[in-house]
PyMOL commands that place a pseudoatom at each C-alpha (Angstrom):
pseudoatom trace, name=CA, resn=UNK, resi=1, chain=A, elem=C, hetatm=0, pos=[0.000, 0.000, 0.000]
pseudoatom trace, name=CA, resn=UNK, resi=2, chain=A, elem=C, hetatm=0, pos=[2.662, 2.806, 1.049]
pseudoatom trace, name=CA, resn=UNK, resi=3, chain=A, elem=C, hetatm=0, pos=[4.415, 1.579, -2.474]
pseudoatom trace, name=CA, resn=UNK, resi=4, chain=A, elem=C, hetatm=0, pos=[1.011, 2.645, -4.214]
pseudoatom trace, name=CA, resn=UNK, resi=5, chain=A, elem=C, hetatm=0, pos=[0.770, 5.775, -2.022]
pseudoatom trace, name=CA, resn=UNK, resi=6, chain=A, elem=C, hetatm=0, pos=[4.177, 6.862, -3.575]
pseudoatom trace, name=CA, resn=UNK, resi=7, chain=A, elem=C, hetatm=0, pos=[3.282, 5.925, -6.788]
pseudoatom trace, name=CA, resn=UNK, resi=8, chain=A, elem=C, hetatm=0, pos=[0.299, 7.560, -6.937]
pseudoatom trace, name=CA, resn=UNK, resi=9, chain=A, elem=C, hetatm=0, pos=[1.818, 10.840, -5.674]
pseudoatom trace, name=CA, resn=UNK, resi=10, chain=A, elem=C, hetatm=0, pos=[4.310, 11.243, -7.751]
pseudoatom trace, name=CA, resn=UNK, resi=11, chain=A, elem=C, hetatm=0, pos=[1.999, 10.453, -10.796]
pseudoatom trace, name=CA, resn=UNK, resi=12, chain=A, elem=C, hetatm=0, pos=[-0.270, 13.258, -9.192]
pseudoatom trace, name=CA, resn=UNK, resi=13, chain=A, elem=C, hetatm=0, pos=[2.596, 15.637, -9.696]
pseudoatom trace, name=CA, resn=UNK, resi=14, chain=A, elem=C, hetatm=0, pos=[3.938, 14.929, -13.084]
pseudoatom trace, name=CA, resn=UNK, resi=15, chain=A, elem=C, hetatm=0, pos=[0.375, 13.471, -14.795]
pseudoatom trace, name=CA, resn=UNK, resi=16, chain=A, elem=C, hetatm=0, pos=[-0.586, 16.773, -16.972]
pseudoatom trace, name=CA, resn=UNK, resi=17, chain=A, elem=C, hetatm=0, pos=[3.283, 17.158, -18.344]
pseudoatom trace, name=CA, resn=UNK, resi=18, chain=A, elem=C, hetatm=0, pos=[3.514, 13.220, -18.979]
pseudoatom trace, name=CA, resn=UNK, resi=19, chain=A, elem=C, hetatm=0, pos=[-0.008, 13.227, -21.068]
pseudoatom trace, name=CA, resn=UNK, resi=20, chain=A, elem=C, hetatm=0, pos=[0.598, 16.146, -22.842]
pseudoatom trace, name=CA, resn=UNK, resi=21, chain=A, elem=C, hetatm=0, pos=[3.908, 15.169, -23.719]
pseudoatom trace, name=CA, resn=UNK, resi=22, chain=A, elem=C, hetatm=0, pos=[2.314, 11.862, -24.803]
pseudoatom trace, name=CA, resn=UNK, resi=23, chain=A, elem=C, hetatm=0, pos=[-0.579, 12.893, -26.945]
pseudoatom trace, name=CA, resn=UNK, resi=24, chain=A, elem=C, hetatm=0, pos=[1.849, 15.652, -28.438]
pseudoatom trace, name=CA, resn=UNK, resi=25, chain=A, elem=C, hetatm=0, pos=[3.697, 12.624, -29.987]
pseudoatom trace, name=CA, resn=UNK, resi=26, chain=A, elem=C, hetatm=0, pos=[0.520, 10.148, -30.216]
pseudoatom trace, name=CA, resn=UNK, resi=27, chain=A, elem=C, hetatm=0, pos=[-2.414, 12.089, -31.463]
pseudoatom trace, name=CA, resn=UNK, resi=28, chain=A, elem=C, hetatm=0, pos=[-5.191, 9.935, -30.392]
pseudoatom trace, name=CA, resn=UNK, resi=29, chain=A, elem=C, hetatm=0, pos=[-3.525, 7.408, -28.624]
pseudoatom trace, name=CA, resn=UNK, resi=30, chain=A, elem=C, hetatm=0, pos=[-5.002, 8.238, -24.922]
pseudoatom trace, name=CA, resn=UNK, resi=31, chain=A, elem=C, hetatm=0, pos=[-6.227, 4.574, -24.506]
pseudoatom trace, name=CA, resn=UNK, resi=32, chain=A, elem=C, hetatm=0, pos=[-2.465, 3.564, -25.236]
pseudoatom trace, name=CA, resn=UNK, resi=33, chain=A, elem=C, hetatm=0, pos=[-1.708, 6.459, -22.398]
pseudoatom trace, name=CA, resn=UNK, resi=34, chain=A, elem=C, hetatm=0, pos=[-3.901, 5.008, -20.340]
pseudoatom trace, name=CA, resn=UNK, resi=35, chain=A, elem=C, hetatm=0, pos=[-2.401, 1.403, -20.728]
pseudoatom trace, name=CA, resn=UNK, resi=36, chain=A, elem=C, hetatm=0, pos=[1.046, 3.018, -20.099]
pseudoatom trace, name=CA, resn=UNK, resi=37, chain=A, elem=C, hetatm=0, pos=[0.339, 4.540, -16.881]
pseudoatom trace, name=CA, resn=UNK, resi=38, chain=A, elem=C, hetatm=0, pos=[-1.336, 1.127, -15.783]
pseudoatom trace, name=CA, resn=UNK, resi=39, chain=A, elem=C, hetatm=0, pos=[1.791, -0.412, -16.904]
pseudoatom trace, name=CA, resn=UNK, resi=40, chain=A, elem=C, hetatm=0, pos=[3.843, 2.163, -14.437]
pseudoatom trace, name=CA, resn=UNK, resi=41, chain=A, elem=C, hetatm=0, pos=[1.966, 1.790, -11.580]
pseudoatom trace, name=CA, resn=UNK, resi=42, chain=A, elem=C, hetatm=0, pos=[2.218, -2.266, -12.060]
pseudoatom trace, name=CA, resn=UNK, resi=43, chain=A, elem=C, hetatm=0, pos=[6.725, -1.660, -12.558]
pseudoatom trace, name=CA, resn=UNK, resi=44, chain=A, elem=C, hetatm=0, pos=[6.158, 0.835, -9.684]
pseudoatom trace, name=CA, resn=UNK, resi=45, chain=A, elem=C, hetatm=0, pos=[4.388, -2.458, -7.068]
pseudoatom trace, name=CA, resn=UNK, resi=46, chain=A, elem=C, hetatm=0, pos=[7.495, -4.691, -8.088]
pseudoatom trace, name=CA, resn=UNK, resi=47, chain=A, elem=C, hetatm=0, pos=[10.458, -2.434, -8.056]
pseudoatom trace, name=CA, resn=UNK, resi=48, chain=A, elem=C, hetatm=0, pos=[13.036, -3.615, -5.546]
pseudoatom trace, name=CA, resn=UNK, resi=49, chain=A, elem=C, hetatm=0, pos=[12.951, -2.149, -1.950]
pseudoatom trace, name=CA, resn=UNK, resi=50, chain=A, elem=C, hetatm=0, pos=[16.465, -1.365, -2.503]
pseudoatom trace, name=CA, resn=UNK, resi=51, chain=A, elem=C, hetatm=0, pos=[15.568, 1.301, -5.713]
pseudoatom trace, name=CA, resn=UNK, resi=52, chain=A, elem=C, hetatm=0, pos=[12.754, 2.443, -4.011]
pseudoatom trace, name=CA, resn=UNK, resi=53, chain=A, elem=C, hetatm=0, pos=[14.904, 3.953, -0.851]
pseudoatom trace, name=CA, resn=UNK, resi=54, chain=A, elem=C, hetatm=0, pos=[17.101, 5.132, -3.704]
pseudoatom trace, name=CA, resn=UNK, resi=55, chain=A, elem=C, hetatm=0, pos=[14.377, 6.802, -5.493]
pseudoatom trace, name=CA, resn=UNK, resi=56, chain=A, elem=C, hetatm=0, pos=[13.384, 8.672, -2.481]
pseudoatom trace, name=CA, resn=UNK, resi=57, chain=A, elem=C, hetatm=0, pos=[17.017, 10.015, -1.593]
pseudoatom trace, name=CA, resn=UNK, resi=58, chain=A, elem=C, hetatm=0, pos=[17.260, 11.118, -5.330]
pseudoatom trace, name=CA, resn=UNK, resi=59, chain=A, elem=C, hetatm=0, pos=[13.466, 12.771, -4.889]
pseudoatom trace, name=CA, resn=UNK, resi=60, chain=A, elem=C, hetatm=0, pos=[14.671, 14.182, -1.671]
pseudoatom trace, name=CA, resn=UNK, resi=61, chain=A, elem=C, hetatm=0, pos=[18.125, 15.588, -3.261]
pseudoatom trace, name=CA, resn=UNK, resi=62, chain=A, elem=C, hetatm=0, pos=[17.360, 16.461, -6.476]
pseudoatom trace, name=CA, resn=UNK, resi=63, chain=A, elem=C, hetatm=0, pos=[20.884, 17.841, -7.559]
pseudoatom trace, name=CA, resn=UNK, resi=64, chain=A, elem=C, hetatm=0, pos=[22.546, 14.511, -6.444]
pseudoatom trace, name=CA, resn=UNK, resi=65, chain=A, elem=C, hetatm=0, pos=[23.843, 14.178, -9.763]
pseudoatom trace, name=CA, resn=UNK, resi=66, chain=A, elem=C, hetatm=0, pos=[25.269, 17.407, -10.210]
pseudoatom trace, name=CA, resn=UNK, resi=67, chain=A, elem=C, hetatm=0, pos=[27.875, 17.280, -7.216]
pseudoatom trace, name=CA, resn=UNK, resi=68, chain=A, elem=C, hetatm=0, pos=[31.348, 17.546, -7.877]
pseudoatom trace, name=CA, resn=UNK, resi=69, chain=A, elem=C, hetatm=0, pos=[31.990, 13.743, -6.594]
pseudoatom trace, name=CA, resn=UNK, resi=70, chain=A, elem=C, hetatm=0, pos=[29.231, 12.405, -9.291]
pseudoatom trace, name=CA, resn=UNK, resi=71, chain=A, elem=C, hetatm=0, pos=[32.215, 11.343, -11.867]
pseudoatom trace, name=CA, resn=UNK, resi=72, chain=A, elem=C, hetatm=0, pos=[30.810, 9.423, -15.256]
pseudoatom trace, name=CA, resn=UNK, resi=73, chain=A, elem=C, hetatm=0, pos=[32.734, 7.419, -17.408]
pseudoatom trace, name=CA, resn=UNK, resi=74, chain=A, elem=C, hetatm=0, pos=[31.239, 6.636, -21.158]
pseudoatom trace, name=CA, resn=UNK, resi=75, chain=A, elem=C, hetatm=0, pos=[32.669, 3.229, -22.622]
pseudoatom trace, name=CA, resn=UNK, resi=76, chain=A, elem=C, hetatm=0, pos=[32.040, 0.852, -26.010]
pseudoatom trace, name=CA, resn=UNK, resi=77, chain=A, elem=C, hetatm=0, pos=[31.771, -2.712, -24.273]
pseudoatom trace, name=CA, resn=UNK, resi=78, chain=A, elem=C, hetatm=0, pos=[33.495, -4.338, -26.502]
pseudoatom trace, name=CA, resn=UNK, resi=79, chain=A, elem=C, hetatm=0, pos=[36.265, -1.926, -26.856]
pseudoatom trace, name=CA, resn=UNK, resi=80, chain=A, elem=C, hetatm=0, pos=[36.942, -1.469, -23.213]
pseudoatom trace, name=CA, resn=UNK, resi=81, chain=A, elem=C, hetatm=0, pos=[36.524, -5.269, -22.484]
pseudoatom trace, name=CA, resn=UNK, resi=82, chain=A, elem=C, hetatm=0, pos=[35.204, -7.122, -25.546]
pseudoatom trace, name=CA, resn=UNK, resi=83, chain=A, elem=C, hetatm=0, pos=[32.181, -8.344, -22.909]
pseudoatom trace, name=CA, resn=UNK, resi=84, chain=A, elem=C, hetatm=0, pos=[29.893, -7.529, -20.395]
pseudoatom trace, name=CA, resn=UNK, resi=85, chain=A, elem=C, hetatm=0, pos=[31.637, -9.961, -18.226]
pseudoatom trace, name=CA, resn=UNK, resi=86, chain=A, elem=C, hetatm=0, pos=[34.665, -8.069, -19.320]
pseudoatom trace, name=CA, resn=UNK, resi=87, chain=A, elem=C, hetatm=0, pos=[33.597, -4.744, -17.879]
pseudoatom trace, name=CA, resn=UNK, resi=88, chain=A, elem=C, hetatm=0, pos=[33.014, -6.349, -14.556]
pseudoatom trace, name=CA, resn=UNK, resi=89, chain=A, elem=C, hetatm=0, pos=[36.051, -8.004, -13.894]
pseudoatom trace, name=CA, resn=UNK, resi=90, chain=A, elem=C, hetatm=0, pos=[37.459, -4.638, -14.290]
pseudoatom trace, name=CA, resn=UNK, resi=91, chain=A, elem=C, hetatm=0, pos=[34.943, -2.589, -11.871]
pseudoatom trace, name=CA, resn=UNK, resi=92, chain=A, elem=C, hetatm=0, pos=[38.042, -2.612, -9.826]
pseudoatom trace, name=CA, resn=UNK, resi=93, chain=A, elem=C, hetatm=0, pos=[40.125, 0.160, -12.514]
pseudoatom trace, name=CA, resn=UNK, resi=94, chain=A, elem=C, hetatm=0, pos=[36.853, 1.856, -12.783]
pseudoatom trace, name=CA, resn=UNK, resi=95, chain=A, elem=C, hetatm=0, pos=[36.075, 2.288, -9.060]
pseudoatom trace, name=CA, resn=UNK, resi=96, chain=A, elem=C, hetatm=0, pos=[39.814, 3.324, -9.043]
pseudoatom trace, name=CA, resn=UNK, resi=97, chain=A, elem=C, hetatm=0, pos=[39.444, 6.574, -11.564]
pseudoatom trace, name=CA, resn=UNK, resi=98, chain=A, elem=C, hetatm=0, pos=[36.051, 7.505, -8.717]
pseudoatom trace, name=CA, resn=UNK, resi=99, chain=A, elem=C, hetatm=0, pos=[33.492, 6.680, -10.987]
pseudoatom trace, name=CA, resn=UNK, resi=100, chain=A, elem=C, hetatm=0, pos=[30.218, 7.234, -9.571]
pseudoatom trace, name=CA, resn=UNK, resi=101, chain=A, elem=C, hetatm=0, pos=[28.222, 7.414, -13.183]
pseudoatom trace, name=CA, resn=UNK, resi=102, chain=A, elem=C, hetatm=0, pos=[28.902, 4.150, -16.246]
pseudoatom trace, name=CA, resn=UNK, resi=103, chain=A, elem=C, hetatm=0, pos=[27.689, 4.810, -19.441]
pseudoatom trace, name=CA, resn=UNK, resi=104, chain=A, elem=C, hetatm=0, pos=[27.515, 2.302, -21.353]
pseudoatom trace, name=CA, resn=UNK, resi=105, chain=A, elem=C, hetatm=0, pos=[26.730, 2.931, -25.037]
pseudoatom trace, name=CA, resn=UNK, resi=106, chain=A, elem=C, hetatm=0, pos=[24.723, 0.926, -27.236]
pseudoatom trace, name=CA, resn=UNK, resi=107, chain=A, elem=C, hetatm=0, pos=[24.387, -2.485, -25.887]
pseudoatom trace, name=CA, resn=UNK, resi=108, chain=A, elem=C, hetatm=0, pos=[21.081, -3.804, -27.166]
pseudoatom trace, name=CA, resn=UNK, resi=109, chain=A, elem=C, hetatm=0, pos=[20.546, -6.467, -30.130]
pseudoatom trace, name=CA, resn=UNK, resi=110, chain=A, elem=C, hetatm=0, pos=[20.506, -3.984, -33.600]
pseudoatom trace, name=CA, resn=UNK, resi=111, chain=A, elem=C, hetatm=0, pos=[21.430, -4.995, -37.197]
pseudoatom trace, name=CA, resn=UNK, resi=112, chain=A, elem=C, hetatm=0, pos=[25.029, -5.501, -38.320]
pseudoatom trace, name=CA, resn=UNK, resi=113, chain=A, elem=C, hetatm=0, pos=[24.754, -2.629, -40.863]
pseudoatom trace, name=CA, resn=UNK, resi=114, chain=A, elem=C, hetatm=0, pos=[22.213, 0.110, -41.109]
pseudoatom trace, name=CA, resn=UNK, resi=115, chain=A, elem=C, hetatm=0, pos=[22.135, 0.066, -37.246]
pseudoatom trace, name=CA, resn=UNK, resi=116, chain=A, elem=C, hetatm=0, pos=[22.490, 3.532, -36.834]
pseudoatom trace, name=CA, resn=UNK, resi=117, chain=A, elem=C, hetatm=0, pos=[25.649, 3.319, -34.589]
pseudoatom trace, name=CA, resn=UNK, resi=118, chain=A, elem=C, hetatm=0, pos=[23.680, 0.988, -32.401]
pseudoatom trace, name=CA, resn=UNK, resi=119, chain=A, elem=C, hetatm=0, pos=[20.769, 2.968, -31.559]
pseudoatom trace, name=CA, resn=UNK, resi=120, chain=A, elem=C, hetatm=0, pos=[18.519, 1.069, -34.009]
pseudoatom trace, name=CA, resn=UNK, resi=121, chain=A, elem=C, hetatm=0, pos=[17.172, -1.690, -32.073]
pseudoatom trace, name=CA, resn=UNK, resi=122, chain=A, elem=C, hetatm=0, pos=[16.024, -4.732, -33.038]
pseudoatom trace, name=CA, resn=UNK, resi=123, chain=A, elem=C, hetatm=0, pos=[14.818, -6.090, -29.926]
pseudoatom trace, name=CA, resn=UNK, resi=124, chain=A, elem=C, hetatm=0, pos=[15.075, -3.745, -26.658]
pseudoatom trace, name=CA, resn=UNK, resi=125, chain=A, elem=C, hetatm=0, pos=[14.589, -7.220, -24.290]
pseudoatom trace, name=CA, resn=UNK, resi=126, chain=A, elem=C, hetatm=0, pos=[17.754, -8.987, -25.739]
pseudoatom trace, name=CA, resn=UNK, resi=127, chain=A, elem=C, hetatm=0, pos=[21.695, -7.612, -25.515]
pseudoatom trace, name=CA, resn=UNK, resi=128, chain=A, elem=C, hetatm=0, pos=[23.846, -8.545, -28.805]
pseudoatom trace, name=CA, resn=UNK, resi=129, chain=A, elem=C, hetatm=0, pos=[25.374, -11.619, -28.652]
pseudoatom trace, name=CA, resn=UNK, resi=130, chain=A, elem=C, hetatm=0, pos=[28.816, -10.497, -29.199]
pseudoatom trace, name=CA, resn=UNK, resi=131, chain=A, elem=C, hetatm=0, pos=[28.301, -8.747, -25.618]
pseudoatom trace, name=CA, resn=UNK, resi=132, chain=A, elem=C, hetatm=0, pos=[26.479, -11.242, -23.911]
pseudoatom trace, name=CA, resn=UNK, resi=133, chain=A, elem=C, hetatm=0, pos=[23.564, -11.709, -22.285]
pseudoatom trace, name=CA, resn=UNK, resi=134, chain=A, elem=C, hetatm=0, pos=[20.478, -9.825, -20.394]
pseudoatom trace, name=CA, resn=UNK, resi=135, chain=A, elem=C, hetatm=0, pos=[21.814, -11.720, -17.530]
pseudoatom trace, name=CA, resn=UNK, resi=136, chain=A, elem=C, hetatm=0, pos=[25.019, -10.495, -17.649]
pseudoatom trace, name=CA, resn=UNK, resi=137, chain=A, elem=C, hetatm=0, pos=[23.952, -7.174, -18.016]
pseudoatom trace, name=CA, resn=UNK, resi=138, chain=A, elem=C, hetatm=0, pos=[22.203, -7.613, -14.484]
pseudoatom trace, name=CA, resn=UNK, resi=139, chain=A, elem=C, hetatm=0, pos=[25.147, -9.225, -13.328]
pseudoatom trace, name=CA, resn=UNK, resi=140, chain=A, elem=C, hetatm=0, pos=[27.378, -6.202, -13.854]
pseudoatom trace, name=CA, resn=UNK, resi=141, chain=A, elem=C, hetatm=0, pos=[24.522, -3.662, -12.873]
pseudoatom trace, name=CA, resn=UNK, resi=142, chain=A, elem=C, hetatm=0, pos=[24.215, -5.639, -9.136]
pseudoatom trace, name=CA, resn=UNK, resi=143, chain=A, elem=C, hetatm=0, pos=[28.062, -5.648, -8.885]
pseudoatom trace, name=CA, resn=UNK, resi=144, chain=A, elem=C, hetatm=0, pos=[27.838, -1.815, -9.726]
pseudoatom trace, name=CA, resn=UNK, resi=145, chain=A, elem=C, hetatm=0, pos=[25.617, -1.080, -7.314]
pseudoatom trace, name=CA, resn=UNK, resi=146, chain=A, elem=C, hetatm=0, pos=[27.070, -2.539, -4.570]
pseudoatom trace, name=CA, resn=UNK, resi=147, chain=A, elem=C, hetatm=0, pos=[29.895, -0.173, -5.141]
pseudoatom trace, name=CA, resn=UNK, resi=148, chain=A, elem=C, hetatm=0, pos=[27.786, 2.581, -5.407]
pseudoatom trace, name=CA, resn=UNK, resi=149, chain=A, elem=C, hetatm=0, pos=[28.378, 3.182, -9.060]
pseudoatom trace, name=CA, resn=UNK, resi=150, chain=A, elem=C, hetatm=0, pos=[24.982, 3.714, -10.932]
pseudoatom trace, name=CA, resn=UNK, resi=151, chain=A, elem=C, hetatm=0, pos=[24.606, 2.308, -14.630]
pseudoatom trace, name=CA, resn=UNK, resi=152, chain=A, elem=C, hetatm=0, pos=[23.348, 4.683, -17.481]
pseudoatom trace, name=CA, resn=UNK, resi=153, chain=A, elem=C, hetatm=0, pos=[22.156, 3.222, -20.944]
pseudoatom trace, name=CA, resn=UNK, resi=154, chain=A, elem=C, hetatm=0, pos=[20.904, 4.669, -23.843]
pseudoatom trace, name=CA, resn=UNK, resi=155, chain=A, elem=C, hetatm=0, pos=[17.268, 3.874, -24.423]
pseudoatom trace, name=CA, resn=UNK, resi=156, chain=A, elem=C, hetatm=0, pos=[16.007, 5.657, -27.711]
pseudoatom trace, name=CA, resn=UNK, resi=157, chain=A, elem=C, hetatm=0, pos=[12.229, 5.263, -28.520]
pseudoatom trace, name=CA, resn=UNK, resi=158, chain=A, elem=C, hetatm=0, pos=[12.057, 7.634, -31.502]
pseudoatom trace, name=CA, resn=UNK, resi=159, chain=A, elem=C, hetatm=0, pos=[13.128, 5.204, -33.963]
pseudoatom trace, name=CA, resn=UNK, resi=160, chain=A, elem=C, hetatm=0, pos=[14.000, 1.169, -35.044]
pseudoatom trace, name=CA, resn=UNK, resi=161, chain=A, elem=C, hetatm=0, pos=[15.585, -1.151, -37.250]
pseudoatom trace, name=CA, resn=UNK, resi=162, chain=A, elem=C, hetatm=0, pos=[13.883, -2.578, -39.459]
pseudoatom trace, name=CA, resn=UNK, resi=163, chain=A, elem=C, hetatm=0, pos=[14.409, -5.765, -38.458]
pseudoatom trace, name=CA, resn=UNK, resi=164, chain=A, elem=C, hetatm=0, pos=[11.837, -4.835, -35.072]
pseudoatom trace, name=CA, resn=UNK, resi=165, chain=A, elem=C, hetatm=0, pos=[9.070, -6.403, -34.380]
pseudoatom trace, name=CA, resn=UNK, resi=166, chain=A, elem=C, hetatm=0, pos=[7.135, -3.202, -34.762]
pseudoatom trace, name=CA, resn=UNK, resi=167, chain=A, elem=C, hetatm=0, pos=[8.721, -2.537, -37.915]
pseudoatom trace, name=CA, resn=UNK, resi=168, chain=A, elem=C, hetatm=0, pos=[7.972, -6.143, -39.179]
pseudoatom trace, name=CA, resn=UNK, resi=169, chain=A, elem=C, hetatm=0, pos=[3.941, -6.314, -38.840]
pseudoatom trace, name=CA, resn=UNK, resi=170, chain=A, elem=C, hetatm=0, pos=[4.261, -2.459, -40.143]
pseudoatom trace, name=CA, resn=UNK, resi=171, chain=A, elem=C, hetatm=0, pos=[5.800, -3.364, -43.131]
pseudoatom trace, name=CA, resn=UNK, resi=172, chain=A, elem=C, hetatm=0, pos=[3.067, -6.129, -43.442]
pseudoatom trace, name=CA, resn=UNK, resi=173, chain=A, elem=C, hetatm=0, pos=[0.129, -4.347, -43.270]
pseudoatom trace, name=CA, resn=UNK, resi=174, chain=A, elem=C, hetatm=0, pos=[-0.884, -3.961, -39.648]
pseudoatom trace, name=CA, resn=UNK, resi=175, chain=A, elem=C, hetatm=0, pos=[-2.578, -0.792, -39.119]
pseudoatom trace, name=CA, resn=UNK, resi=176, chain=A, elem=C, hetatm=0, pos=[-1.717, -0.622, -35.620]
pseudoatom trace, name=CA, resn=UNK, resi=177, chain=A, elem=C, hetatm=0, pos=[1.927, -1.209, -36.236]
pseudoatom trace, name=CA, resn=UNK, resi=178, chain=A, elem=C, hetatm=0, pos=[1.892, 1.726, -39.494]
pseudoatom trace, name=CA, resn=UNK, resi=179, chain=A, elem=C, hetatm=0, pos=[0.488, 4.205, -36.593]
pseudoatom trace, name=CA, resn=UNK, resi=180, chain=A, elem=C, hetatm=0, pos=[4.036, 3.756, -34.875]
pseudoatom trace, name=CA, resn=UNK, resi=181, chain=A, elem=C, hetatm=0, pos=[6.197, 5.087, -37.930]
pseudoatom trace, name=CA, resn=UNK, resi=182, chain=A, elem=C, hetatm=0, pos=[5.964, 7.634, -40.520]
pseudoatom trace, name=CA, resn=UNK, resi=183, chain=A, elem=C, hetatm=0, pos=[5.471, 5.984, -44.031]
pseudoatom trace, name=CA, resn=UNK, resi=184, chain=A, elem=C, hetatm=0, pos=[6.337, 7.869, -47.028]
pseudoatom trace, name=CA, resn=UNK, resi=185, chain=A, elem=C, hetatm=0, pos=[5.939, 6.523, -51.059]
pseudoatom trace, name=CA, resn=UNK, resi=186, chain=A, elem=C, hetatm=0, pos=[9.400, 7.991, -52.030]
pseudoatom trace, name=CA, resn=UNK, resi=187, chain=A, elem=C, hetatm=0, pos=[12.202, 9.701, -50.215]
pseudoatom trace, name=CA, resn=UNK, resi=188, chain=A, elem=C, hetatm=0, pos=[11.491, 13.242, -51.336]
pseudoatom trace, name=CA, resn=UNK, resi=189, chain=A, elem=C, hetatm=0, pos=[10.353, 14.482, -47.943]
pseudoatom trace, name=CA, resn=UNK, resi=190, chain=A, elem=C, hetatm=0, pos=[12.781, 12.319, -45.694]
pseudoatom trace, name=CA, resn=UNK, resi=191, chain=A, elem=C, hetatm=0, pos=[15.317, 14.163, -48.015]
pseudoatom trace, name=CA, resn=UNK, resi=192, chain=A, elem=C, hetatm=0, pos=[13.959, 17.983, -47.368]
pseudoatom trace, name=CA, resn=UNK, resi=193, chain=A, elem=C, hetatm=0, pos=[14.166, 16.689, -43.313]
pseudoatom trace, name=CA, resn=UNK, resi=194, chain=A, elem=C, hetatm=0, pos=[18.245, 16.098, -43.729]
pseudoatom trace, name=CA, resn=UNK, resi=195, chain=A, elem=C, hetatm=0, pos=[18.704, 19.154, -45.300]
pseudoatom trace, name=CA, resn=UNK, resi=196, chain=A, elem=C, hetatm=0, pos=[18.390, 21.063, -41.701]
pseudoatom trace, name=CA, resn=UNK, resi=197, chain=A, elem=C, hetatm=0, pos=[18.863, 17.738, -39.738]
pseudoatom trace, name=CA, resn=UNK, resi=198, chain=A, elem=C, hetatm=0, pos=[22.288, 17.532, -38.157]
pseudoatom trace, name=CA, resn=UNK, resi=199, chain=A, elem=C, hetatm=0, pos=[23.713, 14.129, -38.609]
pseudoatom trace, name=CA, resn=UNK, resi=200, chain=A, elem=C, hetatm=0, pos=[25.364, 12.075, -35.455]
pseudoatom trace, name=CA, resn=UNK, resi=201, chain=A, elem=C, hetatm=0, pos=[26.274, 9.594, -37.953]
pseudoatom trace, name=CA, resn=UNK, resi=202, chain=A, elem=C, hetatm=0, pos=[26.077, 10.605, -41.285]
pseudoatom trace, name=CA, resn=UNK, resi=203, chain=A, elem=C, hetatm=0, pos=[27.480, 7.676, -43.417]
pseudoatom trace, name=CA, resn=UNK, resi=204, chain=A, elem=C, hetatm=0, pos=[25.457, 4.870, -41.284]
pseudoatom trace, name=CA, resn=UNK, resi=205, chain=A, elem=C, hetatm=0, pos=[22.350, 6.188, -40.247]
for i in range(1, 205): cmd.bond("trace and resi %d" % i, "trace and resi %d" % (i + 1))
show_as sticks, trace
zoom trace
C-alpha cells in the first residue's frame, strides 16, 4: 500500500506534463496512455525495496547528480573489455578513476549494418550476442551497485531497425503497427528533413 501511495503521488505531480507530452507525440492514442500509466503503476508495485529507498534520496536531493563527486565514465563494451563480463572483472580500474556514473553505449541487439551506430534496435529485451547476455547485463549492474556506481544506458524510442518487431507487422500491413512510424511513397520528404537535420552519424544512419 505505502508503495502505491508513492506511486500515486508522484503520478499526481507529473500526470498533466507526462499526457501532454504523450498525446503531443501520439495524437489519439489516450487509450495507449492510459495502458502506459497502468503499466507504471504495475513496474512501480514490483520495483526492488532497494531502488525504491534510492528513489526517495534522489526525490529528496534532487541535484545529487550534479555534485562535484558524481564522476561518469562513457565506454564501447566491446572496446573497453570485448564483454559484459569483461567490464566487470574490471569494476576494480573503474572504481579506481572515482566513478560514480557508467555509461555504457549501445548495448542492445541492432542490425550488423544500417544500425544507426547501435541505436537502431532490433529487440530492446535482448543484448547482442557479441556482448552477452540480459543476464550479464544484471550481473554487472548488481556488482555496480554494490559499489555505489549507478549504470546509465541509452534507451532511444524515436526510432527502429527494421528488423523490429514493430517494424515487421508495419511493413506487413498492420494498421496498428503503421500508426508507430511515418510511411512515405518515395524519399522526397525524408530528403527535405536532412537538409536542416544535423547528422550524429552521417554515413550509417
Amino acid at each position: 500500500m505505502e508503495r502505491e501511495t508513492v506511486f500515486s503521488r508522484r503520478l499526481k505531480r507529473h500526470y498533466d506534463e507526462l499526457k501532454w507530452l504523450y498525446c503531443e507525440l501520439y495524437e489519439g492514442g489516450i487509450g495507449m496512455f492510459e495502458e502506459l500509466v497502468a503499466a507504471m503503476e504495475k513496474r512501480s508495485r514490483e520495483r526492488d525495496q532497494k531502488f525504491k529507498r534510492l528513489d526517495k534520496r534522489r526525490e529528496d536531493d534532487p541535484d545529487w547528480y550534479k555534485r562535484n563527486d558524481m564522476v561518469g565514465m562513457m565506454m564501447y563494451t566491446d572496446a573497453f573489455a570485448g564483454t559484459l563480463r569483461g567490464v566487470k572483472e574490471k569494476l576494480d580500474y573503474v572504481e579506481e578513476c572515482g566513478v560514480r556514473c557508467l555509461h555504457l553505449m549501445p548495448l542492445l541487439d541492432s542490425p550488423a549494418v544500417n544500425n544507426d551506430g547501435g541505436y537502431a534496435v532490433s529487440d530492446f529485451t535482448r543484448v547482442k550476442d557479441s556482448l552477452g547476455t540480459m543476464a550479464d547485463l544484471k550481473d554487472l549492474a548488481e556488482e555496480c551497485h554494490r559499489r555505489k556506481i549507478s549504470v546509465c544506458l541509452d534507451f532511444v524510442m524515436n526510432h527502429t531497425s527494421e528488423e523490429h518487431e514493430w517494424a515487421r507487422r508495419a511493413r506487413a500491413g498492420e494498421r496498428e503497427y503503421q500508426d508507430r512510424y511515418f510511411f512515405f511513397d518515395n524519399f522526397d520528404i525524408p530528403a527535405q528533413y536532412e537538409r536542416t537535420c544535423p547528422q550524429v552519424f552521417p554515413t550509417t544512419a
